[in-house]
Backbone as CSV, one residue per row, in Angstrom:
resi,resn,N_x,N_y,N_z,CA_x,CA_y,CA_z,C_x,C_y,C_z
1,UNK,-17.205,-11.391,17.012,-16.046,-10.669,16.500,-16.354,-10.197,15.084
2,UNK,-16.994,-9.137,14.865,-16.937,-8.464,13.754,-15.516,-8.853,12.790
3,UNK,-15.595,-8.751,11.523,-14.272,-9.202,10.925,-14.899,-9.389,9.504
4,UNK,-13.550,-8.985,8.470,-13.797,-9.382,6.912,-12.654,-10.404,6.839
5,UNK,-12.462,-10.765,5.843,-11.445,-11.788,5.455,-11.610,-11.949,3.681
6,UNK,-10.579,-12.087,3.304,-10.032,-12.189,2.168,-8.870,-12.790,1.834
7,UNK,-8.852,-14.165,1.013,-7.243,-14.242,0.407,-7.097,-13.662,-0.347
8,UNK,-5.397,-13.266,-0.734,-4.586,-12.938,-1.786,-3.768,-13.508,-1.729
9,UNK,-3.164,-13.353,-3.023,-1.245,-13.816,-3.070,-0.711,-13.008,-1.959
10,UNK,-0.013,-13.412,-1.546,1.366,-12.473,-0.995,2.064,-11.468,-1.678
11,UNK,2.510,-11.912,-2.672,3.312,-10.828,-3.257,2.394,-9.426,-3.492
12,UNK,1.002,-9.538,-3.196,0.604,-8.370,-3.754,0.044,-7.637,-2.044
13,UNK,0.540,-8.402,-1.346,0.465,-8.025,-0.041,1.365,-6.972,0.541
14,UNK,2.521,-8.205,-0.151,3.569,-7.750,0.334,4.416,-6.344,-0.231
15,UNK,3.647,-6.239,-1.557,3.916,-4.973,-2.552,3.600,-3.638,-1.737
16,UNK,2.097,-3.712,-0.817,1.554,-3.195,-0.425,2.108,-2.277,0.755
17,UNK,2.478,-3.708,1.580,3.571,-3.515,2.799,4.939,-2.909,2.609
18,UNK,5.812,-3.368,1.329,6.767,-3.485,1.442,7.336,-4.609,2.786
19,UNK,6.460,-5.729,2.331,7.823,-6.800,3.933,8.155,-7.940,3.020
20,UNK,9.403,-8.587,3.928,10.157,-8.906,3.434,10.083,-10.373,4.046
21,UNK,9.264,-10.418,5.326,9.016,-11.668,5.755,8.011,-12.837,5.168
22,UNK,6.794,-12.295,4.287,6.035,-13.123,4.170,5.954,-13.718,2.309
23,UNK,7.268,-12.641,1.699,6.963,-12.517,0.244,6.920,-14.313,-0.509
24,UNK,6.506,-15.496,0.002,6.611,-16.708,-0.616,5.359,-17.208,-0.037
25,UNK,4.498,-16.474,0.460,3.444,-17.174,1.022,2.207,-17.004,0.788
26,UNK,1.311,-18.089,0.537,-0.136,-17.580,0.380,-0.772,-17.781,1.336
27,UNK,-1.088,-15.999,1.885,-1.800,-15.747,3.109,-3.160,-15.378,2.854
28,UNK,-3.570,-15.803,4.401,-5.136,-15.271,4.520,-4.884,-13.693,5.540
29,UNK,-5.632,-12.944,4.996,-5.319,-11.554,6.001,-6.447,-11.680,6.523
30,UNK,-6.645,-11.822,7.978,-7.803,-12.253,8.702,-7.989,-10.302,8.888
31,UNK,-9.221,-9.305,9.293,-9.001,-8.363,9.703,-10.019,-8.314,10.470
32,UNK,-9.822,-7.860,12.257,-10.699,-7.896,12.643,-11.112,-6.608,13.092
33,UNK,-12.667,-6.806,12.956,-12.984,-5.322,13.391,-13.296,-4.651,14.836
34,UNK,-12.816,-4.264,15.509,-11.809,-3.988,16.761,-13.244,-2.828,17.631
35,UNK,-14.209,-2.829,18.408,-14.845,-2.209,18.659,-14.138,-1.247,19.772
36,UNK,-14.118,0.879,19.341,-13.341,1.749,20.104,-12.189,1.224,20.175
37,UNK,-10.836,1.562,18.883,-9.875,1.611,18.653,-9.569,2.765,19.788
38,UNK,-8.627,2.503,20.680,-7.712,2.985,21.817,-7.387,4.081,21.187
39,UNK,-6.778,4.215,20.204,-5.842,5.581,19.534,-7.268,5.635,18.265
40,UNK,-8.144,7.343,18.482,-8.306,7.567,17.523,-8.265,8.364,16.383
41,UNK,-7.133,7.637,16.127,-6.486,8.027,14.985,-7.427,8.791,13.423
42,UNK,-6.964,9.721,12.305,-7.930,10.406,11.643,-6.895,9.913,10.024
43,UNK,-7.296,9.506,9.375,-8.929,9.026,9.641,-8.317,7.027,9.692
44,UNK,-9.172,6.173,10.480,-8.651,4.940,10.818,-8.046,4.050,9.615
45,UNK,-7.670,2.802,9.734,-7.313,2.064,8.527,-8.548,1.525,8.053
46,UNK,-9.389,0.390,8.648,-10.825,0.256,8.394,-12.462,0.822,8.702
47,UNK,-12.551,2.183,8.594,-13.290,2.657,9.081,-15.011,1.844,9.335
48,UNK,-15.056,1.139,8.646,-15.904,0.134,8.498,-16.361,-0.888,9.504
49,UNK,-15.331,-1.037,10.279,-15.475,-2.181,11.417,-14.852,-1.803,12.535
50,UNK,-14.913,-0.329,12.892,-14.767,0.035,13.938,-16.306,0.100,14.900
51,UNK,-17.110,0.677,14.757,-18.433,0.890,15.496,-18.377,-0.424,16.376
52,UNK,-18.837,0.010,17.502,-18.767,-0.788,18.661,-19.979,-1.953,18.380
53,UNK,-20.701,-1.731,18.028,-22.294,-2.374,17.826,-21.939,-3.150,16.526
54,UNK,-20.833,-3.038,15.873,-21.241,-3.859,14.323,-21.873,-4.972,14.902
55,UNK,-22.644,-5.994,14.168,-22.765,-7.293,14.387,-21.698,-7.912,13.064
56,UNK,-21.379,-9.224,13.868,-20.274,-10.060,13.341,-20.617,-10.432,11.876
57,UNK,-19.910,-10.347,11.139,-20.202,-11.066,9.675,-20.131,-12.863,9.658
58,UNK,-18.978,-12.999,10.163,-18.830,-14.348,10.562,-18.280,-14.627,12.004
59,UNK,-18.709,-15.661,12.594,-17.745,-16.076,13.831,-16.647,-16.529,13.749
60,UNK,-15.906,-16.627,14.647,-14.426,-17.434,14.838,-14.330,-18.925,14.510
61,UNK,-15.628,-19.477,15.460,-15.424,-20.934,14.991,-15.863,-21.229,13.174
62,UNK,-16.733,-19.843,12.452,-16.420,-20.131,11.317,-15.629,-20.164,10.232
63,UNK,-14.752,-19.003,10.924,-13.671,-18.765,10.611,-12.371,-19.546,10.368
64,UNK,-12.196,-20.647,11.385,-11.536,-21.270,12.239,-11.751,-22.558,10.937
65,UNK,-12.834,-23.104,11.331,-13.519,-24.217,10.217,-13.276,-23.900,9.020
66,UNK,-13.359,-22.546,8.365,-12.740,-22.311,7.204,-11.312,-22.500,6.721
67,UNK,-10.267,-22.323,7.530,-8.941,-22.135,7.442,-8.463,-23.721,7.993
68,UNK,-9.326,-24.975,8.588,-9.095,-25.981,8.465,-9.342,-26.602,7.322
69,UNK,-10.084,-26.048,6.599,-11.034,-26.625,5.383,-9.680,-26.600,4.076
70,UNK,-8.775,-25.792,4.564,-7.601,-25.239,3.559,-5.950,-25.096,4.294
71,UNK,-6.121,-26.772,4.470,-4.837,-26.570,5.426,-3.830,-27.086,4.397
72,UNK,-3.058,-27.202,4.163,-1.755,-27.156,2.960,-1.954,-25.880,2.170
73,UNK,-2.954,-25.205,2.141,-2.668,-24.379,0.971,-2.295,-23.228,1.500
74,UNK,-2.822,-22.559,3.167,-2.567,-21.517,3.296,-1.023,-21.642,4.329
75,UNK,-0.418,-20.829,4.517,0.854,-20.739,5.305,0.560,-19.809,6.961
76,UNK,-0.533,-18.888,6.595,-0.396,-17.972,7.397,-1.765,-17.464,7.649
77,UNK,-1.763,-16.483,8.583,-3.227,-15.448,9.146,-2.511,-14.518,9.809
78,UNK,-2.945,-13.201,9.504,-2.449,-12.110,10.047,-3.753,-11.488,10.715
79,UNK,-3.692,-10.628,12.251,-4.726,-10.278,12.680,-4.636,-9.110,12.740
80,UNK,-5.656,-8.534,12.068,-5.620,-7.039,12.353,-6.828,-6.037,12.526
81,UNK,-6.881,-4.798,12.145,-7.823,-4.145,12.886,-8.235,-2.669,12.022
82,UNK,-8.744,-2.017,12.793,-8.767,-2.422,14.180,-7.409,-2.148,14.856
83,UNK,-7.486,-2.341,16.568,-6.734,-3.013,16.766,-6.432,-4.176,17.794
84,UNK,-6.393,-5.507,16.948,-6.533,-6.566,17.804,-6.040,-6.824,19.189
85,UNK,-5.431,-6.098,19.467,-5.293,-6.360,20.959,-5.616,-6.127,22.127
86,UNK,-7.326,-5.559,21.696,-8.399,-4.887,22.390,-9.028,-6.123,22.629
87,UNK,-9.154,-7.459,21.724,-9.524,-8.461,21.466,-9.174,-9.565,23.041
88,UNK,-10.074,-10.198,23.810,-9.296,-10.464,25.009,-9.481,-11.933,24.981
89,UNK,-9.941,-12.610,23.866,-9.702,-13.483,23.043,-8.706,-13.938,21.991
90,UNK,-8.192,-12.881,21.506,-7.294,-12.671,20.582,-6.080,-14.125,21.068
91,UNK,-5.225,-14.785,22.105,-4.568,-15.242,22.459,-5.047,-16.725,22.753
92,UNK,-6.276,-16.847,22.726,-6.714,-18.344,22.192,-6.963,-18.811,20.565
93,UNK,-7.202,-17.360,19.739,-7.545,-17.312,18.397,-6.522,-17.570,17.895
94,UNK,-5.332,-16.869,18.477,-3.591,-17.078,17.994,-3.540,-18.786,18.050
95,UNK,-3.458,-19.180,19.666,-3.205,-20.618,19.612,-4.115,-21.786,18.546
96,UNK,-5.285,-21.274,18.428,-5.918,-22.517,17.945,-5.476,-22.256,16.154
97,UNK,-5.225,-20.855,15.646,-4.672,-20.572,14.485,-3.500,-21.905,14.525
98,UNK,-2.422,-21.548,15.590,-0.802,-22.122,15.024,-1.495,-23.691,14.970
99,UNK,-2.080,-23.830,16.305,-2.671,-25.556,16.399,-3.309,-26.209,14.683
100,UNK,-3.523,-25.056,13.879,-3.696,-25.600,12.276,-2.496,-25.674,11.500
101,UNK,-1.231,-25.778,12.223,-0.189,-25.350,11.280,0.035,-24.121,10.650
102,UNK,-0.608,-23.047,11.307,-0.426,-21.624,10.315,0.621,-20.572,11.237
103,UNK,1.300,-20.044,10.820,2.128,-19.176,11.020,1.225,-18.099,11.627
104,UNK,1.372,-17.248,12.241,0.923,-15.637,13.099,1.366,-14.594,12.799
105,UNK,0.849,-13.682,12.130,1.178,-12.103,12.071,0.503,-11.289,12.666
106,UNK,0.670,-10.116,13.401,-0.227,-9.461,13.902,0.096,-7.975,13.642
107,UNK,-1.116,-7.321,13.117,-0.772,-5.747,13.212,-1.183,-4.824,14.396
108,UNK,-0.851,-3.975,14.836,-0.486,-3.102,15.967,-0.257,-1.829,15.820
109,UNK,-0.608,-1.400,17.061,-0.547,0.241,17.190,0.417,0.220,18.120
110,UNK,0.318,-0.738,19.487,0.840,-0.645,20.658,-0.019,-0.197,21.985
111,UNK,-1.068,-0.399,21.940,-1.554,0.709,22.603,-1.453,-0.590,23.686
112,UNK,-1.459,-1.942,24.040,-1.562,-2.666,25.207,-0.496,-3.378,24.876
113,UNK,0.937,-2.891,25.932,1.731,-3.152,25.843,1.682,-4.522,26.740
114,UNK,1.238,-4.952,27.744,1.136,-5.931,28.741,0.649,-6.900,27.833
115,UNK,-0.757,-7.237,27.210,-1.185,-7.874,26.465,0.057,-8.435,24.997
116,UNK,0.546,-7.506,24.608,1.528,-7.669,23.366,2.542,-8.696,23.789
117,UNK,3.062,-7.841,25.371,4.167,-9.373,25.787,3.473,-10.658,26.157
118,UNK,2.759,-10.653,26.337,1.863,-12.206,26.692,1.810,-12.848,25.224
119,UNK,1.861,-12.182,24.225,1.844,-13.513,23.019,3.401,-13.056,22.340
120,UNK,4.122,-12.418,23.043,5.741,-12.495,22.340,6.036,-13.397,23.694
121,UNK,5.923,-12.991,24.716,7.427,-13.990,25.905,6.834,-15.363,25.460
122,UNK,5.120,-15.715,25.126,4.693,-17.249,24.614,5.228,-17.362,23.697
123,UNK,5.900,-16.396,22.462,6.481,-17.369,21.290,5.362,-17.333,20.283
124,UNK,4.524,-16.892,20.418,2.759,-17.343,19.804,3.169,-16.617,18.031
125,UNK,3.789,-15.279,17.943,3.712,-14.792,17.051,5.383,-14.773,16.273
126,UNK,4.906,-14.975,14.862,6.178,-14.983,13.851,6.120,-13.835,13.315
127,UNK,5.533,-12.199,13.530,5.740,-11.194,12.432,4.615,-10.170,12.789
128,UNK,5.417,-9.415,13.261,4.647,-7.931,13.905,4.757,-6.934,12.665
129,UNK,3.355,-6.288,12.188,3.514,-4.617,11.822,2.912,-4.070,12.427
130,UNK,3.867,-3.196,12.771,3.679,-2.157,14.141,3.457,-0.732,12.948
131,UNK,2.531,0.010,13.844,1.834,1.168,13.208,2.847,2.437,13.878
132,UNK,3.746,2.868,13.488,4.469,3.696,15.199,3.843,5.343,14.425
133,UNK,2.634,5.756,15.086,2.153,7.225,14.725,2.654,8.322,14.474
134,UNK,3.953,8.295,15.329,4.606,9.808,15.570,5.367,9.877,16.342
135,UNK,6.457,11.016,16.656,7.525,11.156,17.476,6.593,11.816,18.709
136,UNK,7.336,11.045,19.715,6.563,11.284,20.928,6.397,12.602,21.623
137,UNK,6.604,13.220,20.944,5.760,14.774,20.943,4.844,14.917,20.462
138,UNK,3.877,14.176,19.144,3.430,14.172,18.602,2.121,13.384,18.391
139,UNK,2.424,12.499,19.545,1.200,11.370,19.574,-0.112,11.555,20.235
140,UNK,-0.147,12.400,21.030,-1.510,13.077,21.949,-1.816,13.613,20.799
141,UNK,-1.606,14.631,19.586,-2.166,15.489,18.905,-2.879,14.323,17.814
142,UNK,-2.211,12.998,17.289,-2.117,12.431,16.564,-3.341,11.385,16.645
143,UNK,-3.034,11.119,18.192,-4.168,9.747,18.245,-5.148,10.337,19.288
144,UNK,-5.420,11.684,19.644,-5.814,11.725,20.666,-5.975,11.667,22.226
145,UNK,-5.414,10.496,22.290,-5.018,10.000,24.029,-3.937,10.694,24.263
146,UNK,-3.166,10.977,26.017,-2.676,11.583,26.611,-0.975,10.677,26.613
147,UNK,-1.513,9.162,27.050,-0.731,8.330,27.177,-0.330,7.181,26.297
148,UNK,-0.841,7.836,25.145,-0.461,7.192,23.920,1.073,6.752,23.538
149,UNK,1.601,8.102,23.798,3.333,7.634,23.603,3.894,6.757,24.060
150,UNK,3.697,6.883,25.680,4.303,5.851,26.428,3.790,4.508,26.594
151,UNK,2.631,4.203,26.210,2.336,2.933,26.028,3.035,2.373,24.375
152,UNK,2.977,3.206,23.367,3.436,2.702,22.059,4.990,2.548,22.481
153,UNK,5.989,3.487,22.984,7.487,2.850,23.448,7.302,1.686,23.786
154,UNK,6.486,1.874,25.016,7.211,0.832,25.609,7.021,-1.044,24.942
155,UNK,5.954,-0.481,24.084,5.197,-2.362,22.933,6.538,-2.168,22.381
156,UNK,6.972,-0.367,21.318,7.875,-1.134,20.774,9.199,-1.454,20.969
157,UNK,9.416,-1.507,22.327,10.814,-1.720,22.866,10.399,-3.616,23.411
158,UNK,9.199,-3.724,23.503,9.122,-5.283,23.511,9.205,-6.033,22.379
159,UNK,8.793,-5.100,21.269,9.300,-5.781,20.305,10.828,-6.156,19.684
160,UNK,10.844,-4.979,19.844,12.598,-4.991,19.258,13.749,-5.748,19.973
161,UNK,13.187,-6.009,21.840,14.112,-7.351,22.290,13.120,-8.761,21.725
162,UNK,12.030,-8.595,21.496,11.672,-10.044,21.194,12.686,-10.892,20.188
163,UNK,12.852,-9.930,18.847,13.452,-10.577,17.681,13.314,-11.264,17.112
164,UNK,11.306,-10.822,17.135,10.326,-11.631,16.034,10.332,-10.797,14.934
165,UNK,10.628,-10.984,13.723,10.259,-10.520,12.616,9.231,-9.261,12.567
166,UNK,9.319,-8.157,11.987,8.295,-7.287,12.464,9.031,-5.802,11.057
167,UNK,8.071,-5.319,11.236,7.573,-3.887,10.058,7.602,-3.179,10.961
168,UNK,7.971,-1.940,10.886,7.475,-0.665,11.132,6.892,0.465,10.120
169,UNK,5.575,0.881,10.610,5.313,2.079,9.353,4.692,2.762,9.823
170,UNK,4.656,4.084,9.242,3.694,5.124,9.613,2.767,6.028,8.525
171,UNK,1.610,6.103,8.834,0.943,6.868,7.387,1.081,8.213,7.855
172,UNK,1.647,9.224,6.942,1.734,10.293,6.957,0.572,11.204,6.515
173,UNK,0.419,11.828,7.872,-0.741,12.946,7.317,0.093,14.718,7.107
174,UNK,-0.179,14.686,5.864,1.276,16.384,5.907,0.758,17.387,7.593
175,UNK,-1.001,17.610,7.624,-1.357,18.441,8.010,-1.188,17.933,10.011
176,UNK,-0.885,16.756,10.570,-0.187,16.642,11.366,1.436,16.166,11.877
177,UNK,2.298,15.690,10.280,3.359,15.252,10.359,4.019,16.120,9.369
178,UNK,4.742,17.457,9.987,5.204,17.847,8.886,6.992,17.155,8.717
179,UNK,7.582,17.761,7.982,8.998,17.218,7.748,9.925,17.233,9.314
180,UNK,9.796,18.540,10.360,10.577,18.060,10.982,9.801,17.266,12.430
181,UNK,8.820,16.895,12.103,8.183,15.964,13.130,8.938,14.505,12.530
182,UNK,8.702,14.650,11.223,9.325,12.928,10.796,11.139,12.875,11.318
183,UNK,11.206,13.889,10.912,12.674,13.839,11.203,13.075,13.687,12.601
184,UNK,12.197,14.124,13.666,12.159,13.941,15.142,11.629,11.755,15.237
185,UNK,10.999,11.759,14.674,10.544,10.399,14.711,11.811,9.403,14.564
186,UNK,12.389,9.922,12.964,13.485,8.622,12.623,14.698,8.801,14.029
187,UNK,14.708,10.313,14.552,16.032,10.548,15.575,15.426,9.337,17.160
188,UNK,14.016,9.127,17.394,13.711,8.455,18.560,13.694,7.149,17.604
189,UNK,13.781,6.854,16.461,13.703,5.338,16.291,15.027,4.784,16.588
190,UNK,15.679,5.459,16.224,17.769,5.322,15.742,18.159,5.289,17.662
191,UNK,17.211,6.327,18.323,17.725,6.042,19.736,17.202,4.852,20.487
192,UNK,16.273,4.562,19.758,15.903,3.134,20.271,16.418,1.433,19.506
193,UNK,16.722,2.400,18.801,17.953,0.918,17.767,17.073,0.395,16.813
194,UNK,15.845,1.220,16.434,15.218,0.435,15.075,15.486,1.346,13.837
195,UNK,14.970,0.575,12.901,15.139,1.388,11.512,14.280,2.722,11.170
196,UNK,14.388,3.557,10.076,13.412,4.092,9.991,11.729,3.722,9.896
197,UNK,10.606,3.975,9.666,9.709,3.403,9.060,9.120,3.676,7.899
198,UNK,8.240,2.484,7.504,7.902,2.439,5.477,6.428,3.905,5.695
199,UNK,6.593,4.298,5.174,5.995,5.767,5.021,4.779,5.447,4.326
200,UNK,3.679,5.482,4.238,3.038,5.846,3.702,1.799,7.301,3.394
201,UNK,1.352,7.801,2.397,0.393,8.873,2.332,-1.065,8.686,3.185
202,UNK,-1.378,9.468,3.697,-2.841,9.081,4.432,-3.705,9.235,3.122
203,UNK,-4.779,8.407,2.870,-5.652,8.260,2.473,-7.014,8.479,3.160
204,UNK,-7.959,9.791,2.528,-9.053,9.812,3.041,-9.957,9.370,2.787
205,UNK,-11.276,8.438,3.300,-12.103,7.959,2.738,-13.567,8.867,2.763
C-alpha cells in the first residue's frame, strides 16, 4: 500500500477543512496512495501516489506498529487518497485501526457505493469527507467516467441516512464549474436534504 503519513495538530487540519468534528484532536492523517483513482479527476488531490506501480513507502503492519507505539496520544486516523475505497483491504485496516482505540475518518469521492455501506451499516467509521464533484450534469465532463454521477448519489444518499458525522466539499475549477453549474449543485444537494458544500479553489500543481 503505497502511502505518506504525517502528524499534525488538528486545529490546523481542521482550518484546512473547515470541520467541525475533529477540532480537539491530535490526529494522524494516514493518506493512502490509491493505484487508478476511478474518477479522473484534473488535476488529482495527491498526484504523487496515484501511479499504479508506486512501490510502498511503508507497509501497513508498519504502519499499524507505529500508531500502537503512540496509543494515548493519538485520537484518530483518517484514510485517504487517493481513493481508499479502491483499497479491498481497506475494511480490515479500519478494524485493526479502531481495535487500537482510534477513532475512523475516511475521505471519499463515492465512486464504490457497495463497498462504502459495508463499513457504515458495520458502524466501522466516525466521520466521512465526501468529495461531491459536481451537479450531476456535470460529472462525466468532470471526472471523466460515464457513471460517475450515479454511483456518487447514490454513496451520498448512504451517507446522509447513516448519520455519521461527515463534510461535504468540492474544489472548484472556474474552467469546468462555472457559477450556474454550482448553483445547479447546491439545488441537487437541498433536494437531497444536505447542506451546501465547503468550496474550495483548484490548485494546480
Amino acid at each position: 500500500m503505497p502511502c505518506c503519513c504525517g502528524a499534525r495538530p488538528v486545529r490546523s487540519l481542521a482550518c484546512l477543512f473547515e470541520d467541525r468534528r475533529w477540532p480537539t484532536w491530535l490526529l494522524r492523517r494516514l493518506g493512502t496512495g490509491i493505484p487508478h483513482p476511478r474518477n479522473k479527476c484534473t488535476p488529482p488531490t495527491n498526484p504523487g501516489l496515484l501511479p499504479a506501480r508506486t512501490p510502498a513507502a511503508v507497509s501497513w503492519d508498519e504502519v499499524l506498529g507505529h500508531l500502537a507505539r503512540r496509543t494515548g496520544l493519538l485520537d484518530g486516523i483518517v484514510f485517504s487518497g487517493g481513493e481508499p475505497l479502491l483499497q479491498r483491504g481497506l475494511p480490515q485496516a479500519v478494524r485493526e485501526a479502531r481495535a487500537l482505540g482510534l477513532e475512523v475518518g475516511l475521505h471519499t469521492g463515492g465512486a464504490f457505493p457497495r463497498r462504502l455501506a459495508r463499513l457504515l451499516d458495520a458502524r466501522l467509521l466516525d466521520w466521512v469527507g465526501f468529495d461531491v464533484k459536481a451537479p450531476p450534469g456535470r460529472y462525466e465532463r468532470v471526472t471523466g467516467i460515464g457513471h460517475a454521477a450515479a454511483s456518487a448519489e447514490h454513496s451520498l444518499r448512504l451517507l446522509l441516512a447513516s448519520g455519521v458525522p461527515h463534510q461535504l466539499r468540492t474544489t472548484v475549477d472556474p474552467s469546468l464549474l462555472d457559477p450556474p453549474a454550482m448553483a445547479d449543485l447546491d439545488a441537487w444537494l437541498a433536494e437531497l436534504g444536505a447542506r451546501p458544500t465547503l468550496r474550495q479553489e483548484v490548485r494546480r500543481h
